[in-house]
C-alpha positions in Angstrom: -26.7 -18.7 -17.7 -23.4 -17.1 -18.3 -23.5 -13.2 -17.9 -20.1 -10.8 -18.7 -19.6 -7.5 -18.3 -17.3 -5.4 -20.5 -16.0 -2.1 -19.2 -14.9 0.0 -21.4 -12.7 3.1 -20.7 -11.8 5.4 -24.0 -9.9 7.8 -22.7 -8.4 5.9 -20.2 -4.5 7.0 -20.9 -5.7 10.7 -21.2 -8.0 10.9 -17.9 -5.1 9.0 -15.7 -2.6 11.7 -16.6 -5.3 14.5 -16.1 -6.4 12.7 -12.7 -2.6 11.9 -11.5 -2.0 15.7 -11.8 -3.0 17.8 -8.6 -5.8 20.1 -9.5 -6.4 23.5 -8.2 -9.4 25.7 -7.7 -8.8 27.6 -11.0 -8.7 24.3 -12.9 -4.6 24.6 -13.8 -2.3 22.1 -12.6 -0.6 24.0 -10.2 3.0 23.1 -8.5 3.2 20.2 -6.3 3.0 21.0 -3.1 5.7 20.6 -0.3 4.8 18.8 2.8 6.4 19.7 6.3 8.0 16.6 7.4 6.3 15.5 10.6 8.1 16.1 13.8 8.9 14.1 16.9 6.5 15.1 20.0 8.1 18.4 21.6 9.7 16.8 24.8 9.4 19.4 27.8 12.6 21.2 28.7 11.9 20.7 32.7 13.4 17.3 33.1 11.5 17.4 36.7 7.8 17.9 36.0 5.9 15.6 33.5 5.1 16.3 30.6 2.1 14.7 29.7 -0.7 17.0 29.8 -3.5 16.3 32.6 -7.4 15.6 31.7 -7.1 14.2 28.3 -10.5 13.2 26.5 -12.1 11.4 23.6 -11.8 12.8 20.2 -15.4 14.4 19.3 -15.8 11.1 16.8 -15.6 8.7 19.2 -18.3 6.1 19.1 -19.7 6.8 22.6 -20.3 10.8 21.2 -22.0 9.3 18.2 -24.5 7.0 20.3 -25.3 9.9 23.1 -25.5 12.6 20.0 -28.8 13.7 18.8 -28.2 11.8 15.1 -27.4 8.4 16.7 -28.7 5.4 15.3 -32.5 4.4 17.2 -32.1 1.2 18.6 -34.3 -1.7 18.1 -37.4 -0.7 20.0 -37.7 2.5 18.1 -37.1 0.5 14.9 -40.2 -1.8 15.6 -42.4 1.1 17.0 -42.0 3.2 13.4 -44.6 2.3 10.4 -43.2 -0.5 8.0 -42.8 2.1 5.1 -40.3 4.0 7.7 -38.2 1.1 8.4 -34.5 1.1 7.8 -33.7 -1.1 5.1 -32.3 -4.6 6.6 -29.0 -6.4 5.3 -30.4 -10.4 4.8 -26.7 -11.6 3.6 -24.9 -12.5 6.9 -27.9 -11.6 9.2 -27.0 -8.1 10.0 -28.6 -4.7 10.6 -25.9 -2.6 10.2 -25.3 -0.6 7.2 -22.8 -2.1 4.7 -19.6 -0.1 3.8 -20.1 1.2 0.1 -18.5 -1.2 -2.4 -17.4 1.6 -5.0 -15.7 3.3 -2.3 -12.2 3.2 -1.1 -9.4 5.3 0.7 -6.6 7.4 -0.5 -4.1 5.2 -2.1 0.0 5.1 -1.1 0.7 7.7 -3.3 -1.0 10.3 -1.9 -3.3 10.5 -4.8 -7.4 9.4 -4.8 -7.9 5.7 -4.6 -10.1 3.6 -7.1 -13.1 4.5 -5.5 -12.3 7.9 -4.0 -14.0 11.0 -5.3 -12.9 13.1 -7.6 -14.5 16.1 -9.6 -12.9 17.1 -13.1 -13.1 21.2 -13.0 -14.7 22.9 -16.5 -11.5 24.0 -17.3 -10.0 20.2 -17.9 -10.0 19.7 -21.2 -10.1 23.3 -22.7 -7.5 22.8 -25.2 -7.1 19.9 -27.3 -4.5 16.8 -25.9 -2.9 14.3 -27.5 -0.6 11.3 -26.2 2.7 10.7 -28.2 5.3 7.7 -28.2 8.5 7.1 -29.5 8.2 4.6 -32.8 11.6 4.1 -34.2 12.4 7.8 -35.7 8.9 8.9 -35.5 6.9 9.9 -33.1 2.8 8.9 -33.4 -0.1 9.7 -31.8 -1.2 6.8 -29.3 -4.5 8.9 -27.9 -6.3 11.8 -28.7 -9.2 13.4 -26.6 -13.0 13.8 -28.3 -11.9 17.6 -28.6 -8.6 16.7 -30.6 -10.8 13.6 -32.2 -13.2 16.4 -33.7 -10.5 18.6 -35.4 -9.4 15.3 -37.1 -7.0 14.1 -35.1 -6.6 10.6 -34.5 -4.1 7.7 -33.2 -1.4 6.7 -35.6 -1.2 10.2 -37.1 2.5 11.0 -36.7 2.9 13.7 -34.1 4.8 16.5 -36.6 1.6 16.1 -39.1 -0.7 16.7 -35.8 1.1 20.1 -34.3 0.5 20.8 -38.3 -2.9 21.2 -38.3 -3.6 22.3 -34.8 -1.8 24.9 -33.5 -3.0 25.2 -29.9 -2.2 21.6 -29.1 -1.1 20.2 -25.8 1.0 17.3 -26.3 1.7 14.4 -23.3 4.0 11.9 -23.3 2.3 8.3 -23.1 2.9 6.0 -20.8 1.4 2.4 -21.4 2.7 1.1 -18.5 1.2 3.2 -16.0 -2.4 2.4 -17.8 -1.9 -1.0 -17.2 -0.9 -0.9 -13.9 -4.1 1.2 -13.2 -6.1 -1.1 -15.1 -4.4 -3.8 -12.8 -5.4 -1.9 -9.9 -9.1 -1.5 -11.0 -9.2 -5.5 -11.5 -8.1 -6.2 -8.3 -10.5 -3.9 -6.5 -13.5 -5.5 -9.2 -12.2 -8.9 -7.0 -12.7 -7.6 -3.8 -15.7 -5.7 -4.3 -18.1 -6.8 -7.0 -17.4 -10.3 -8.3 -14.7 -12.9 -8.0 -13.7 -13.2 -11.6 -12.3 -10.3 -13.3 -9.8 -10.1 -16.5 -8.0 -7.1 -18.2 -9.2 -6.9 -21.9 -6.8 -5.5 -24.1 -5.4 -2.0 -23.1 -8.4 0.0 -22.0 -11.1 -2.4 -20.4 -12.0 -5.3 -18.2 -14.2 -8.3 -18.4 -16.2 -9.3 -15.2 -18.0 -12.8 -15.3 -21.4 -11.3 -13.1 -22.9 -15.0 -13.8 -25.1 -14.9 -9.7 -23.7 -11.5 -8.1 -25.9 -9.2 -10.1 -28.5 -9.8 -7.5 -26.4 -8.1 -4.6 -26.6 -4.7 -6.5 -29.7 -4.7 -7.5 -29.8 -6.5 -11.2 -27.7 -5.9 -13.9 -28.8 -2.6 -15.0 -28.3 -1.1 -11.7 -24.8 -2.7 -11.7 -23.8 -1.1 -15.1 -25.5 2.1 -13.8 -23.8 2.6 -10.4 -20.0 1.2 -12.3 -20.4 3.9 -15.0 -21.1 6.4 -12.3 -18.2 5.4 -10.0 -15.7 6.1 -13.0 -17.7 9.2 -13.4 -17.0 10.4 -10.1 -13.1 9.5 -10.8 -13.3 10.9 -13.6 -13.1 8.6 -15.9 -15.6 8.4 -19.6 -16.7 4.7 -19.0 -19.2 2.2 -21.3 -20.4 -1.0 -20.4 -22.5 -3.7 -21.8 -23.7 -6.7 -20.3 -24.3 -9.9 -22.5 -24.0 -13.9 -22.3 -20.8 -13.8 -24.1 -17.4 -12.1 -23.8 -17.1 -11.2 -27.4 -20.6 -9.4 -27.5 -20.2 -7.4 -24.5 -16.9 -6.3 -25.7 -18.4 -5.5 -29.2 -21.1 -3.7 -27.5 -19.7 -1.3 -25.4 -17.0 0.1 -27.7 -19.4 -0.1 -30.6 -23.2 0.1 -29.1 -25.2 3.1 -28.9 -25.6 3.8 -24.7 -23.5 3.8 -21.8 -25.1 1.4 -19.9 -26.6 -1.3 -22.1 -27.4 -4.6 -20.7 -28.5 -7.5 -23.6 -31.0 -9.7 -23.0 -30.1 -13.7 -23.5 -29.6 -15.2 -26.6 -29.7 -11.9 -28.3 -26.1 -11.8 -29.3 -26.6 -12.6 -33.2 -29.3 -9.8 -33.8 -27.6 -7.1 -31.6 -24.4 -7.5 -33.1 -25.5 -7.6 -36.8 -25.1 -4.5 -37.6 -21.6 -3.3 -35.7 -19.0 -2.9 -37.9 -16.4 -5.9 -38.5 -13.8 -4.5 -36.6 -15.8 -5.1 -33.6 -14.8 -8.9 -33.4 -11.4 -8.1 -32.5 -9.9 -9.6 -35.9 -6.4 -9.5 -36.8 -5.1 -6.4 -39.6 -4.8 -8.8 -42.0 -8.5 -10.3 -41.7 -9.6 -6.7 -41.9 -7.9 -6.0 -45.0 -8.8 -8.7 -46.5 -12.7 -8.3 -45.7 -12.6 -4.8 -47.0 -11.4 -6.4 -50.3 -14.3 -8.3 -50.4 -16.6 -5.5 -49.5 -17.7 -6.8 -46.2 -18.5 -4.4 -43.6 -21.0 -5.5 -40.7 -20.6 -8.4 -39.1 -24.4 -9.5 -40.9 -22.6 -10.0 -44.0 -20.8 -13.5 -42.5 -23.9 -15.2 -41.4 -25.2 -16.2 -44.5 -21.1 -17.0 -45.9 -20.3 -20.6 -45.9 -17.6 -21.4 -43.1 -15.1 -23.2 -45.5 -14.9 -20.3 -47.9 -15.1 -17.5 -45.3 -12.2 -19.9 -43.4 -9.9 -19.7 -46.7 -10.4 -15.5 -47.1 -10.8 -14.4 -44.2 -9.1 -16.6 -41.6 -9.6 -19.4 -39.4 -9.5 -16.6 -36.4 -12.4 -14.9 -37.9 -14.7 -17.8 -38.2 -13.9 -18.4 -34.3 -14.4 -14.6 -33.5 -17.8 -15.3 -35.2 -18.7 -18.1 -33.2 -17.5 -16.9 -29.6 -19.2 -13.5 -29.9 -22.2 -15.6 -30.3 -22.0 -18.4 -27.6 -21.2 -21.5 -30.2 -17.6 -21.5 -28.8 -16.7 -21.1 -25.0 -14.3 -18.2 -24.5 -13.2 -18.8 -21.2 -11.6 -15.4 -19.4 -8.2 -15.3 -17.8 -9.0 -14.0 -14.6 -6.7 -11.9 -12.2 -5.4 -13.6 -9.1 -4.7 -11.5 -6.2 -1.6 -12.3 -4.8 -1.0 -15.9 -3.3 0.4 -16.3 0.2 2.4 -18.9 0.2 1.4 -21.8 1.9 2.1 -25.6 2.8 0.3 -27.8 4.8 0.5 -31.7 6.2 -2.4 -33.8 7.6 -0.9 -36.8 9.4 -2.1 -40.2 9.2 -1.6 -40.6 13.1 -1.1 -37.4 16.1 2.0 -36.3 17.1 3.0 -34.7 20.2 6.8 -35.1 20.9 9.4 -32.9 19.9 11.4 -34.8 17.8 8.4 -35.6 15.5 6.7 -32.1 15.2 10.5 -31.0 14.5 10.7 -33.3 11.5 7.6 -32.3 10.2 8.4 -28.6 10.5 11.5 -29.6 8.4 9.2 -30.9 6.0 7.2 -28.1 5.2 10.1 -25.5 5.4 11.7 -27.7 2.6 8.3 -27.5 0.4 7.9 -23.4 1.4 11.4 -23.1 0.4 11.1 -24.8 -3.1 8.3 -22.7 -3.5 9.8 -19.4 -2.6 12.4 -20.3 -5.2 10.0 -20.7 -7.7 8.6 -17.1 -7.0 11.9 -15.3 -6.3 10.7 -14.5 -2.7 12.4 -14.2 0.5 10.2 -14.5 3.9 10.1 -11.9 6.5 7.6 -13.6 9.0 6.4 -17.2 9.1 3.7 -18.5 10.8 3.0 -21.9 11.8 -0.2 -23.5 12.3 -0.8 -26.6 15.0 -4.4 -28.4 14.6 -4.8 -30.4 17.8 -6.8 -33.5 18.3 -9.5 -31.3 20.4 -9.9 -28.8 17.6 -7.6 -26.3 19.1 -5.3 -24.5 17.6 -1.7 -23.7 18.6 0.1 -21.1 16.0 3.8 -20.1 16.3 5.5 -17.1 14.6 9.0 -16.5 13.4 10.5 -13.1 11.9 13.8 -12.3 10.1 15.7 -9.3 9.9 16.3 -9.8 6.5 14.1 -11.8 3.6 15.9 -15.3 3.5 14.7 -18.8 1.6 17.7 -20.4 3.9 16.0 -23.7 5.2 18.5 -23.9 7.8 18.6 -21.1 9.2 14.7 -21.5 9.4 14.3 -24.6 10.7 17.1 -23.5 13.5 14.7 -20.6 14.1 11.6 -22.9 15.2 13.7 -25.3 17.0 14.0 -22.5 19.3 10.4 -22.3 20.1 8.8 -25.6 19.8 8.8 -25.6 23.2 6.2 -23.5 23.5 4.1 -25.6 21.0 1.4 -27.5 23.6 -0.1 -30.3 21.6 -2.3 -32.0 24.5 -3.7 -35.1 23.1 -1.8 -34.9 19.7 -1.3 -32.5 16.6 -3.0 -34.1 13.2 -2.5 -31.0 10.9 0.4 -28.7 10.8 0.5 -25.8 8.2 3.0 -22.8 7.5 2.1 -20.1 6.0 4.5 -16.8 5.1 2.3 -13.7 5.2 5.2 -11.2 4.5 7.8 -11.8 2.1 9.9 -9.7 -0.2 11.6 -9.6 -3.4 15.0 -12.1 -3.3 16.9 -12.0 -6.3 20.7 -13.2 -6.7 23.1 -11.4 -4.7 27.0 -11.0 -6.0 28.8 -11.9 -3.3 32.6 -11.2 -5.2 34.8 -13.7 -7.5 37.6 -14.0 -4.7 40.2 -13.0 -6.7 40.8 -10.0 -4.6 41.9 -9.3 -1.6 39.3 -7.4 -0.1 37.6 -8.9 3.1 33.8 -9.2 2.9 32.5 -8.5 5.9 30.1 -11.3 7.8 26.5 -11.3 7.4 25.1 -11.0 11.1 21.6 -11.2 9.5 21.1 -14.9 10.9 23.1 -13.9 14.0 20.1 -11.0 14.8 17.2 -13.4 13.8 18.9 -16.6 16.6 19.3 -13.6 19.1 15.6 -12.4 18.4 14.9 -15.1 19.2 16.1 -15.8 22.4 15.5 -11.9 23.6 13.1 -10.6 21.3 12.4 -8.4 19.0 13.0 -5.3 21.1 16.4 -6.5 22.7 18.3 -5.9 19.9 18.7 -2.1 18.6 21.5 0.2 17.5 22.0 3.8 18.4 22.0 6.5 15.8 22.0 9.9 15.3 19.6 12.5 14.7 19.1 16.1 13.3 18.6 18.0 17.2 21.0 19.8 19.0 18.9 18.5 22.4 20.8 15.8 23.8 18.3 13.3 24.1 16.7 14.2 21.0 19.7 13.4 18.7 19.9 9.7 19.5 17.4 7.3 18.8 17.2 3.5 18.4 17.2 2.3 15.1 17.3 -1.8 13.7 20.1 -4.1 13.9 20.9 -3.9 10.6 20.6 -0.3 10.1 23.8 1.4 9.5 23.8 4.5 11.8 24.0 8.0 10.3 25.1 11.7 12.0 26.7 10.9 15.3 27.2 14.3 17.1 30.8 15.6 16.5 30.4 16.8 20.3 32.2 14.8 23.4 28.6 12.9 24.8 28.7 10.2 27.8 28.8 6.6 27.2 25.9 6.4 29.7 22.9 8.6 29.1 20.4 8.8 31.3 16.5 8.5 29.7 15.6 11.9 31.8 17.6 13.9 33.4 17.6 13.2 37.4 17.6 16.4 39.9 20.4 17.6 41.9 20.6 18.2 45.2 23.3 20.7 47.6 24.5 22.0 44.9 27.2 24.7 45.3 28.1 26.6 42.5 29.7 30.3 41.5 27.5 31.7 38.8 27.6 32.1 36.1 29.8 30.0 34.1 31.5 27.7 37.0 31.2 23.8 37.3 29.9 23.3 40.7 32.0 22.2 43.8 29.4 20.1 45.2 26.3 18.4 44.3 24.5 15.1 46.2 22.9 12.5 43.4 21.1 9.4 44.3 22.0 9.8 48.3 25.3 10.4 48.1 27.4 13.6 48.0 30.7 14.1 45.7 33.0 16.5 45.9 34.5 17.9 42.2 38.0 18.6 41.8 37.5 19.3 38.1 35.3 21.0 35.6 34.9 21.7 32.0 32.3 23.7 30.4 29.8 25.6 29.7 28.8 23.7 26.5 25.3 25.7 26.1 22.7 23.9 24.3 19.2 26.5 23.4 16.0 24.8 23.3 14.4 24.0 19.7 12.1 26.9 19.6 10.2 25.6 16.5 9.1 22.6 18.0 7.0 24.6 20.9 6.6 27.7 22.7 7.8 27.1 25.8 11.5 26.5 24.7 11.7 30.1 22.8 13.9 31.0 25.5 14.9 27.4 27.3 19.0 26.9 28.2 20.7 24.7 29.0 24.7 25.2 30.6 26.3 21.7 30.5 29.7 20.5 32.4 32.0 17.9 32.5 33.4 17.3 36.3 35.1 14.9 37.8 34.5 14.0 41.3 37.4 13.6 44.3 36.4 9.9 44.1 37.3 9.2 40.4 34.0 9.3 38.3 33.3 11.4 35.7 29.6 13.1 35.1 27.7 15.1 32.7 25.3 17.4 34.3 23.5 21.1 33.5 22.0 23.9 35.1 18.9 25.2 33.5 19.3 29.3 32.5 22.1 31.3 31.9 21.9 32.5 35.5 21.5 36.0 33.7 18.1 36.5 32.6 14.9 35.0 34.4 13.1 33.6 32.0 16.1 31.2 30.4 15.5 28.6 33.7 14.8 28.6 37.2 18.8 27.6 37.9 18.2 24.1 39.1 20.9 21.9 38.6 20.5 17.9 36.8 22.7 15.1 35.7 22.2 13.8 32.2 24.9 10.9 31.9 28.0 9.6 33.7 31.6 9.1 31.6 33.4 5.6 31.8 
C-alpha cells in the first residue's frame, strides 16, 4: 500500500531569512563578524636547529583515550553479563552493534551557516515585531509572506505593501527572495534522499512529498516518523506540518488544512477525512475556484454527490481529476529529485581482451560516448577514471586528471594512451567502464573573430595535462609571490596555470635554497661589512666584493620568538666568479637580535 508524506513549511521564506541571519545573545542580528584569515605555520628564524617541536602526542579525542577512559564503551563480555532489560539496544539492519549516526543530523554547511540538520535555537526576541516579505510586481510592490504576528493584525499576501505600512506602523519589511527558498527546499530534498527515503519531490513553493511506501519501519512507524521530522525543523527553526496518507493529494490537503502537526491517516480514509476541508485544498486552478464560489460550493463534500459530466462542464476537467487523485481513483505519480548523476559509460565484450591495441580502441569508444554525453550536460571533466574487469574477477582501475575542464576526445584519448601500459589484464579484460567523478561547468568560450590583429596567446592547458602525465602531478608548479617580507616565506608554489601575483620588487637569487645552510671561517668587520671569507659545503672562497646590509626583521605577529629576530643580508662575489646571497643573524649590536652566525640562502647565476 502506497504511503506519502507531505511536509509542509508555512513560514518557510520568513524563518530562512531569520535563520540565515547570525544571532546574538540579546536576540538582535548583530554585525557579521570578521574572521582572521588563517596563517601559514610560523617557520623558526634559526635556520640551524629544527623546528619541529619534540614529544608530540594524541589529541585528548583520540579513539585510544576514549577506549582507556572511564565512559568507554563495555565490550562484549560485559554486554552479556548485564540483565536483558539493561542491554544496549542492537542494530539488526547490516548486522552491527555499533550505534548508528543520527539521520536528522548533519554538519555545518559551505557557507558557514547551520546545515539541514544542525541545531539551531530561535531566541524569544525573534519575531517581536511583526514581518512581512515584499516583491516587486510591475509598479507595485505586494506582500508575498506575512508572519502569524503580522497575519493577526490583518495582514496577508497579496496586500500591496504601501496599504500594509498603512495599517501597521511598527512593521519590519524584508525583501523576498523565491529563489533562495527553493534552493533550500532543494537542499532539504536531497538530504530526505540520503537519509529517510529514496523518493522525494518538491511540492509547490513551501513543501515536499516523500513516498515512505516500506521505510516507515526503520524509524519506528509512521507517527514516530512525522513526530521526529516536525521536531528536526523545530530544532532549525522552522514551523513544520505533516500528514501521512495513501495519496499525494490528501496528505497535501491535510497538512496545510488539517487540524495537528503530526497527523498520520489511516488507509482508505481519504474520502471522509477530506470532506470537510475547504475546496481550495485540492490545489484547483483560480478560475475553478471562482467559479465554485458562484455555485456556492465550499467543502470538498459538496462534489461527491455532483454528477462528473456537469461538475466537468462548471468546474473543470482539472477539478474532477483533483477529486479523483486526492482519493486514490487516479495514480498521481510524484516527480522525484535525482541527486546528481556521475557520468558514466560502460562496455561488456563479447570475448576478453588483453593487448594494447584493442583495450586502446575500446577506450576510444567510451571517451566518444562520455564525450557526447558531457555535451549534452554542458560539462567539462577534471578527472576520469577507468575501470578494467578481468577474467579472474579483478579489477584494474586507471585515473586521468586535467588542468582544466575539457570534453576534447583527443586530447583524452592521448592522455590514456600514455598509461595503458600500466593496465595488467592477465587472462583477459571482459568489462571496461569510465566514469568522470569531477567535472565542471563548460560553456562556449569566445575565442576572437580574427579580424584583428591581436595575437592570442596558446593554450598550454593540454601541454600541462601530456607533461602530468609523464612527471606527475607535482612536477609541474609555478613560483609566485606572497605577502612576507621573510625570504622564504614570500614565494610559494602555485598551479601551472595560475598566473603569478606580487613578485618582490627586491634583487632575490635565481637559486634559493629550501633552508638556509651554515657558514663556516667566516671573517667579517662588524657591523655592517660583507665578509672576506666564509667556507660552504667544504670549500673556502675568498670575496672581492659586497653589497649590503639589506635587513629583513622577523614577522613578530606570527610568533614570539621573532619579536626581536634580524636578519643582515649581502650580496658578494667571490675571487672565483660566483655570486651568493648570504646573512648573518643580529645586528651585531644588541644580544638578543641573533647569536651572529653567518648562513647562505641562494647563489646568483
Amino acid at each position: 500500500m502506497t504511503r506519502v508524506a507531505s511536509l509542509f513549511l508555512p513560514q518557510l521564506a520568513i524563518e530562512r531569512l531569520r535563520r540565515a541571519a547570525p544571532i546574538s545573545r540579546s536576540g538582535t542580528p548583530p554585525e557579521f563578524a570578521r574572521v582572521a584569515p588563517r596563517l601559514p605555520e610560523p617557520i623558526d628564524d634559526n635556520p640551524g636547529a629544527c623546528s619541529v617541536p619534540r614529544g608530540g602526542g594524541w589529541r585528548p579525542g583520540a579513539r585510544w583515550a576514549q577506549e582507556t577512559s572511564a565512559h568507554a564503551r563495555p565490550d562484549r563480555a560485559a554486554i552479556d553479563a548485564m540483565p536483558a532489560h539493561q542491554r544496549p539496544p542492537m542494530r539488526e539492519l547490516g548486522r552491527r552493534s555499533e550505534a548508528a549516526a543520527p539521520i536528522f543530523r548533519m554538519s555545518r554547511s559551505d557557507d558557514g551557516n547551520p546545515a539541514i540538520g544542525a541545531a539551531l535555537t530561535m531566541p524569544v526576541q525573534w519575531g517581536a515585531r511583526p514581518t512581512i516579505l515584499v516583491a516587486r510586481t510591475g509598479q507595485r510592490d505586494i506582500v508575498t509572506a506575512a508572519c502569524p504576528l503580522a497575519l493577526d493584525l490583518g495582514l496577508s499576501p497579496g496586500m500591496a505593501a504601501a496599504h500594509a505600512r498603512a495599517l501597521v506602523t511598527d512593521l519590519e519589511v524584508l525583501d523576498a527572495a523565491p529563489e533562495a527558498d527553493a534552493a533550500w527546499l532543494d537542499r532539504l530534498a536531497l538530504h530526505a534522499v540520503r537519509h529517510w527515503t529514496p523518493t522525494a519531490a518538491v511540492s509547490g513553493c513551501d513543501g515536499l512529498w516523500l513516498d515512505l511506501t516500506g521505510t516507515t519501519h526503520l524509524f519506528g512507524g509512521e507517527a514516530r516518523f512525522a513526530s521526529r521530522l516536525v521536531s528536526f525543523l523545530r530544532r532549525l527553526g522552522f514551523t513544520a506540518r505533516v500528514a501521512i496518507a495513501g495519496t499525494p493529494g490528501a496528505a497535501h490537503a491535510l497538512a496545510r488544512f488539517g487540524d495537528a502537526a503530526a497527523l498520520v491517516l489511516p488507509e482508505r480514509e481519504e474520502a471522509e477525512a477530506l470532506a470537510p476541508l475547504p475546496l481550495r485544498a485540492l490545489r484547483l486552478a483560480p478560475e475553478a475556484l471562482a467559479a465554485a464560489a458562484r455555485f456556492g460550493i465550499e467543502r470538498i463534500a459538496d462534489l461527491y454527490p455532483m454528477p462528473r459530466g456537469p461538475l466537468a462542464r462548471r468546474l473543470g476537467r482539472g477539478t474532477v481529476e483533483r477529486l479523483d487523485q486526492a482519493r486514490g481513483h487516479v495514480p498521481e505519480p510524484i516527480v522525484p529529485v535525482v541527486p546528481f548523476e556521475m557520468p558514466l559509460v560502460s562496455r561488456r565484450l563479447v570475448e576478453p581482451i588483453a593487448t594494447a591495441e584493442a583495450i586502446e580502441q575500446v577506450i576510444a569508444d567510451l571517451v566518444g560516448d562520455l564525450v557526447a554525453d558531457l555535451h549534452e550536460r554542458g560539462l567539462g571533466v577534471r578527472t576520469l577514471v577507468l575501470s578494467c574487469e578481468r577474467v579472474d574477477a579483478r579489477e584494474q582501475r586507471v585515473a586521468v586528471g586535467t588542468a582544466r575542464a575539457t570534453r576534447n576526445a583527443k586530447h583524452l584519448l592521448r592522455l590514456f594512451k600514455l598509461r595503458i601500459d600500466r593496465i595488467e589484464p592477465g587472462l583477459g579484460i571482459e568489462r571496461m567502464e569510465l566514469a568522470a567523478p569531477q567535472v565542471d561547468a563548460l560553456a562556449p568560450e569566445a575565442i576572437g573573430a580574427g579580424l584583428t590583429d591581436e595575437s592570442r596567446a596558446p593554450d598550454i592547458a593540454p601541454l600541462v595535462d601530456q607533461l602530468a602525465g609523464r612527471a606527475g602531478e607535482a612536477a609541474l608548479f609555478r613560483l609566485s609571490g606572497h605577502e612576507s617580507d621573510v625570504p622564504e616565506r614570500a614565494i610559494g608554489r602555485v598551479g601551472p596555470l595560475a598566473k603569478p601575483v606580487g613578485w618582490p620588487g627586491w634583487p632575490r637569487p635565481i637559486r634559493m635554497l629550501g633552508r638556509p645552510e651554515a657558514l663556516s671561517g667566516v671573517v667579517a668587520l662588524l657591523p655592517d661589512h660583507p665578509p672576506r671569507r666564509f667556507a660552504w659545503r667544504g670549500r673556502s672562497y675568498r670575496v672581492v666584493a659586497g653589497d649590503g646590509p639589506e635587513r629583513i626583521h622577523g614577522e613578530w605577529w606570527r610568533r614570539a620568538g621573532e619579536m626581536w629576530a634580524v636578519r643582515d643580508y649581502f650580496r658578494v662575489e667571490a675571487e672565483s666568479g660566483e655570486r651568493f646571497w648570504l646573512f648573518r643573524r643580529g645586528d651585531a649590536i644588541t644580544d638578543n637580535t641573533g647569536d651572529l652566525s653567518w648562513y647562505m640562502h641562494g647563489v646568483f647565476g
